[in-house]
DRENPA-3360 file (N, C-alpha, C; in nm, 2 decimals, always signed):
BEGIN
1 = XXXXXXXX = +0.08/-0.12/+0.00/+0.00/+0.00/+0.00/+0.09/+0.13/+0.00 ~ +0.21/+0.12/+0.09/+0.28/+0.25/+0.08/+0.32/+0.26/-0.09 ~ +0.37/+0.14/-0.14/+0.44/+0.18/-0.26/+0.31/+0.25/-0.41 ~ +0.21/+0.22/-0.39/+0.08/+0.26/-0.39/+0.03/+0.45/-0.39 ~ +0.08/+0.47/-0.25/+0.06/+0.61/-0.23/+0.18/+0.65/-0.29 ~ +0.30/+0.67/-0.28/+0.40/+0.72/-0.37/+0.37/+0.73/-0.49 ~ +0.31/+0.63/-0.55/+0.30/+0.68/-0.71/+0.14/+0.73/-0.71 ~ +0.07/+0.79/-0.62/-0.06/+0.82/-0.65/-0.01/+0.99/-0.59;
9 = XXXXXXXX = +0.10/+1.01/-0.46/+0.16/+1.16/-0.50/+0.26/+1.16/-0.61 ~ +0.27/+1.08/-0.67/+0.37/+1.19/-0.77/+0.24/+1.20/-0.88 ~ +0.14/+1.13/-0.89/+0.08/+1.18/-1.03/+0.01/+1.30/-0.98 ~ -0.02/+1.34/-0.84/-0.08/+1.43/-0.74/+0.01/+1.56/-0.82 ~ +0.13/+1.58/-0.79/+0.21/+1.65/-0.75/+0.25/+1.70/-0.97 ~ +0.26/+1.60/-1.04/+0.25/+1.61/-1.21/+0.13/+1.67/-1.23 ~ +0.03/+1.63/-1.19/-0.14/+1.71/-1.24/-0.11/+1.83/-1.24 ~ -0.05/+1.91/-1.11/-0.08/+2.04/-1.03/+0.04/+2.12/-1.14;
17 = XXXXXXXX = +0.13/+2.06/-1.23/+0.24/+2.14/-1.32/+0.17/+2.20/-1.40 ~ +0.17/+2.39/-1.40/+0.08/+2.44/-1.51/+0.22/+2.46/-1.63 ~ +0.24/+2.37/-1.72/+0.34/+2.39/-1.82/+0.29/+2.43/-1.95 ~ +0.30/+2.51/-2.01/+0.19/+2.61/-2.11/+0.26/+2.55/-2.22 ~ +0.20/+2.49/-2.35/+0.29/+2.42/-2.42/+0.38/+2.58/-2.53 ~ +0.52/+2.56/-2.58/+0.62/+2.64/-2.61/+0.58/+2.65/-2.78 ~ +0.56/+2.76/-2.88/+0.50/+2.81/-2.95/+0.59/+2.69/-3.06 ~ +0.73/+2.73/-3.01/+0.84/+2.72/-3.09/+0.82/+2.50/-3.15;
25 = XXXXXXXX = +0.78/+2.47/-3.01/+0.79/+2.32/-3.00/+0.72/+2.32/-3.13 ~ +0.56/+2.35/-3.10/+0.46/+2.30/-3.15/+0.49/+2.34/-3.30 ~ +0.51/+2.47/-3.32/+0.57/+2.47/-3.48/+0.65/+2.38/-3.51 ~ +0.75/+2.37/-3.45/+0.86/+2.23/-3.53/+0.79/+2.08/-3.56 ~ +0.71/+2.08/-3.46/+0.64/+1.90/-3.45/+0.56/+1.92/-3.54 ~ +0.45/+2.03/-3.61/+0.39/+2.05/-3.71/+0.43/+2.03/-3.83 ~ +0.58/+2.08/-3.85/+0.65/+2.13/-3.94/+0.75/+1.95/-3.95 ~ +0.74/+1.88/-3.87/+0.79/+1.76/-3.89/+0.72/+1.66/-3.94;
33 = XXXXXXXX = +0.59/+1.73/-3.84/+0.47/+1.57/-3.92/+0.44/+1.61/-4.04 ~ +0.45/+1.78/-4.10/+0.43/+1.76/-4.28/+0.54/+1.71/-4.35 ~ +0.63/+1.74/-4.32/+0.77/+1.67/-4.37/+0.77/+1.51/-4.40 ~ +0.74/+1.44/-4.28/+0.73/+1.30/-4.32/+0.60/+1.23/-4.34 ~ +0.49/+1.36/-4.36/+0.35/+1.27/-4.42/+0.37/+1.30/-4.56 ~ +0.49/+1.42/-4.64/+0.50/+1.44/-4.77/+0.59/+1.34/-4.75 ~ +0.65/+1.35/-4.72/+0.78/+1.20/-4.78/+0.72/+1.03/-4.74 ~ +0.58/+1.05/-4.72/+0.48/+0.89/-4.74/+0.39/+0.91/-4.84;
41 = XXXXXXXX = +0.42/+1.02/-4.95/+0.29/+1.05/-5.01/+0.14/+1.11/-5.02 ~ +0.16/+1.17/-4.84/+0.04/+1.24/-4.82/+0.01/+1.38/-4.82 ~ -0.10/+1.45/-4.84/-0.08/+1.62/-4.89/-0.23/+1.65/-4.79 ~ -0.22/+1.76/-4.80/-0.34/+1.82/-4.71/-0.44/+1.81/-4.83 ~ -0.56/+1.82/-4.81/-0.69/+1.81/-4.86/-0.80/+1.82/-4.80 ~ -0.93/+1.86/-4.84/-1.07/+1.93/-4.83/-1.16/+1.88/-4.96 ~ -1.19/+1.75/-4.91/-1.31/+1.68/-5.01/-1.42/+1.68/-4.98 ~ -1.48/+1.68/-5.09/-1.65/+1.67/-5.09/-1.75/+1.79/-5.02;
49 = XXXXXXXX = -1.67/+1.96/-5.03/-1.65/+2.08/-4.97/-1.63/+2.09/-4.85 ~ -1.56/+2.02/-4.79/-1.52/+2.05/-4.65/-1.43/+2.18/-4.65 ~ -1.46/+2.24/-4.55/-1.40/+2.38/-4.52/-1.26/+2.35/-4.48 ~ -1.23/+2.26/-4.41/-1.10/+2.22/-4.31/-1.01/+2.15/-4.44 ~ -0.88/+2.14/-4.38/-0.78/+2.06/-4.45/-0.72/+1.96/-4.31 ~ -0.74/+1.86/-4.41/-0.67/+1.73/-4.35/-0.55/+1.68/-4.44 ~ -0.46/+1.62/-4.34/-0.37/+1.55/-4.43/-0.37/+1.43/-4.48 ~ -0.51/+1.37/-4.55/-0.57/+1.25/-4.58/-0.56/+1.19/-4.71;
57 = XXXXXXXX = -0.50/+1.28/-4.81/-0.51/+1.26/-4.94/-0.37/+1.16/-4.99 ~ -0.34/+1.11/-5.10/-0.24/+1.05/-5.09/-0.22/+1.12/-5.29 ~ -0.06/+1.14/-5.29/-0.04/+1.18/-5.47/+0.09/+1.07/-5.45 ~ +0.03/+1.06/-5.63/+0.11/+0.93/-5.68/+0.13/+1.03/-5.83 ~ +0.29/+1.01/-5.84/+0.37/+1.09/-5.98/+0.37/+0.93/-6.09 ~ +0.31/+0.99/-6.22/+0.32/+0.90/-6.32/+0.38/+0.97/-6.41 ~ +0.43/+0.90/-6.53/+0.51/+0.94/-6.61/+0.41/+0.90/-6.77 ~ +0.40/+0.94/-6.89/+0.32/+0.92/-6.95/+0.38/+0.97/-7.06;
65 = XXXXXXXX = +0.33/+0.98/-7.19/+0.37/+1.05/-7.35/+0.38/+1.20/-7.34 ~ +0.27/+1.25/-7.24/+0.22/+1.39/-7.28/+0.31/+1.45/-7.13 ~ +0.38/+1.39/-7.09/+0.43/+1.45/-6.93/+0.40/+1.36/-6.81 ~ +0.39/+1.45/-6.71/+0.44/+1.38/-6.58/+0.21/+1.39/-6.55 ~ +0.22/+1.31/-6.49/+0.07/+1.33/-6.41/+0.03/+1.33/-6.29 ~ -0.01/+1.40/-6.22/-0.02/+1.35/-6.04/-0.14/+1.27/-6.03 ~ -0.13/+1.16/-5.94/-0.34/+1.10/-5.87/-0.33/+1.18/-5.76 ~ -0.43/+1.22/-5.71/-0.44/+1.24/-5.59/-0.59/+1.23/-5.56;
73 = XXXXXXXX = -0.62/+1.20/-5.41/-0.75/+1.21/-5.39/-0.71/+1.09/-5.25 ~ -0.81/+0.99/-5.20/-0.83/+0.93/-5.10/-0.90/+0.83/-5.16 ~ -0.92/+0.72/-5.11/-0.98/+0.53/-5.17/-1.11/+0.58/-5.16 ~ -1.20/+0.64/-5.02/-1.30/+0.62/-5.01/-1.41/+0.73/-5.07 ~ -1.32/+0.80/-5.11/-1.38/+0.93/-5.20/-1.35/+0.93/-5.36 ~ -1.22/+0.89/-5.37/-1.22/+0.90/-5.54/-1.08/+0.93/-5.55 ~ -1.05/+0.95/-5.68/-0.91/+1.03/-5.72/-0.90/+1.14/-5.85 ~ -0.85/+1.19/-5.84/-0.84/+1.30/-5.96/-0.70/+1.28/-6.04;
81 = XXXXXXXX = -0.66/+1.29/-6.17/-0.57/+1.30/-6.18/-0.55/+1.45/-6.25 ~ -0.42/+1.52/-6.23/-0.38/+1.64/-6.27/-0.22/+1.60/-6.38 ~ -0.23/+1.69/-6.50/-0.10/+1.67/-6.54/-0.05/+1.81/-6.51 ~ +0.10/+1.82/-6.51/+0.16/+1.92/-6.48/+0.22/+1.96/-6.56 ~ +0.18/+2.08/-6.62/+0.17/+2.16/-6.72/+0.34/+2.24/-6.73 ~ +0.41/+2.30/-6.86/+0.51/+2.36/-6.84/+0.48/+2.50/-6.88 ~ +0.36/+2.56/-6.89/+0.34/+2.67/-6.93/+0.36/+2.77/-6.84 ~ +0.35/+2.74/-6.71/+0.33/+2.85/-6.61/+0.21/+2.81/-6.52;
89 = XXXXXXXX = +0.11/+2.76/-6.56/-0.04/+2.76/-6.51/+0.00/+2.64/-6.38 ~ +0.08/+2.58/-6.37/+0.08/+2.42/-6.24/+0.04/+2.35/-6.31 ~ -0.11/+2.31/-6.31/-0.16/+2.18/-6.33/-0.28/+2.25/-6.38 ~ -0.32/+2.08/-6.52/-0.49/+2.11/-6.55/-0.54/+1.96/-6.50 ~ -0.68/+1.96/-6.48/-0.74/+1.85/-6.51/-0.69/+1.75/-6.60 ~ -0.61/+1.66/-6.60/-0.62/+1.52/-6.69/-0.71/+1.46/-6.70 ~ -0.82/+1.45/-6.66/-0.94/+1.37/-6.70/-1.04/+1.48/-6.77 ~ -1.03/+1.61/-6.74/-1.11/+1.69/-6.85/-1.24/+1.69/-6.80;
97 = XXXXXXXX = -1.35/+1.71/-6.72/-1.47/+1.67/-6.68/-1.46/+1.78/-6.61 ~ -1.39/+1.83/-6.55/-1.39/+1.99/-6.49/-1.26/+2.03/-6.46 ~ -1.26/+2.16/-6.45/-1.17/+2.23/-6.45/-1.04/+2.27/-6.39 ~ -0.97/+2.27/-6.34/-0.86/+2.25/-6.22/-0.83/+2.41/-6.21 ~ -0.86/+2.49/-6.07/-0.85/+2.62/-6.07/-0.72/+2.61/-5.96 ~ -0.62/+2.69/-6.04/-0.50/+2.68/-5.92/-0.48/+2.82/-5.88 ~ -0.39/+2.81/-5.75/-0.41/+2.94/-5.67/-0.30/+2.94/-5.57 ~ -0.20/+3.00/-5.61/-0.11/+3.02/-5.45/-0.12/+3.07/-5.35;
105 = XXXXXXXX = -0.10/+2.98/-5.23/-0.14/+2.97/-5.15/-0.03/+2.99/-5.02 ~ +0.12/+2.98/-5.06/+0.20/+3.01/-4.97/+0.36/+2.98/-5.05 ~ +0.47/+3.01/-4.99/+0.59/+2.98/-5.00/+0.61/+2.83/-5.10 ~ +0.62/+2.80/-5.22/+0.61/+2.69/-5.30/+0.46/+2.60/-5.26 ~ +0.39/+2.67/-5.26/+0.26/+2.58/-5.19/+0.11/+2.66/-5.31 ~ +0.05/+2.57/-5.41/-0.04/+2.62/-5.47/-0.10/+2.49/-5.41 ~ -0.29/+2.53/-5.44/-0.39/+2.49/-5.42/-0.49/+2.45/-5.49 ~ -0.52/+2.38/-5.54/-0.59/+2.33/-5.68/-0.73/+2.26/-5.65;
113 = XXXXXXXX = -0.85/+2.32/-5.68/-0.94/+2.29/-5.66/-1.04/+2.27/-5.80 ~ -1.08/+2.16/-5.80/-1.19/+2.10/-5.90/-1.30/+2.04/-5.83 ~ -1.39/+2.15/-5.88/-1.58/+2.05/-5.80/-1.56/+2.11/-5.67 ~ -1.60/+2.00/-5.59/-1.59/+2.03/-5.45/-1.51/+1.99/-5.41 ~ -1.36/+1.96/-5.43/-1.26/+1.90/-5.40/-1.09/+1.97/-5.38 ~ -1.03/+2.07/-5.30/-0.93/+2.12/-5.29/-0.78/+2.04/-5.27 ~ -0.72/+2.06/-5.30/-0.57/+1.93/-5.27/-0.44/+2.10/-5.22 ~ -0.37/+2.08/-5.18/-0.24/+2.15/-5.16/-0.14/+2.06/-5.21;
121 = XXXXXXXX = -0.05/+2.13/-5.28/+0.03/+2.06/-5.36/+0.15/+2.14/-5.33 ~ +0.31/+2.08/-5.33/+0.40/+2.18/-5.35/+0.46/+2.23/-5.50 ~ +0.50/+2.33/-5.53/+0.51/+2.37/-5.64/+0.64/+2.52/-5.64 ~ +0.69/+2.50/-5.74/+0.81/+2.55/-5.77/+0.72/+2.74/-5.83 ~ +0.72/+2.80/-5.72/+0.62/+2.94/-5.79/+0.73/+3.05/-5.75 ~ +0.86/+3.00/-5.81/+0.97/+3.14/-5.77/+0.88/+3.24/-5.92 ~ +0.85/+3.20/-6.04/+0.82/+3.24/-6.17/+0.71/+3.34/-6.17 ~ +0.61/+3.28/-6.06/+0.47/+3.30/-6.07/+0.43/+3.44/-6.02;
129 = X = +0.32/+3.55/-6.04/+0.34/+3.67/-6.04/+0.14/+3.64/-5.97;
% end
């Protein structure tokens, strides 16, 4: 029983720690889990018009006659595919059924929305005005 109360004050004594989590932490652990959910394939996305971004989507790089092509999307929802264009524009719709509207969105970071469906993609927009 004593050894009992010892570990029922230290969780006493841990509860009562007001430790405010540090700005700096939480940006880096953010900034780590996108790093290695991009290097598994995963991108942030907003399907079926969800307002929110999750990092649920998965892109897969094909190689083809006409260029390079991204899938992206999720199993339980669908996939899109996008080719990536050398014009300037990022990406169009590869399947053609609607439109791919792109839009920068941050530091190599455009956003590409068709239907009700948004993806964040990374993208080389030193060019882009």
């Amino acid at each position: 029983m004593k050894r009992f109360g010892g570990v029922l004050l230290t969780l006493i004594a841990l509860a009562g720690c007001d430790r405010s989590p540090d700005n700096g932490d939480l940006a880096e652990a953010e900034a780590r889990g996108a790093r290695e959910a991009a290097e598994h394939g995963r991108i942030e996305c907003a399907l079926e018009g969800a307002k929110l971004f999750d990092r649920t989507c998965t892109v897969d790089e094909m190689s083809g006659a006409d260029g390079t092509v991204l899938v992206v999307g999720r199993a339980n929802v669908g996939y899109r595919r996008l080719q990536i264009t050398t014009d300037g524009r990022g990406v169009v719709s590869a399947d053609g059924a609607e439109p791919a509207k792109v839009s920068i969105v941050g530091n190599n970071m455009i956003e590409v929305a068709i239907g009700h469906d948004r993806y964040r993609l990374p993208a080389n927009t030193g060019g882009a005005k």
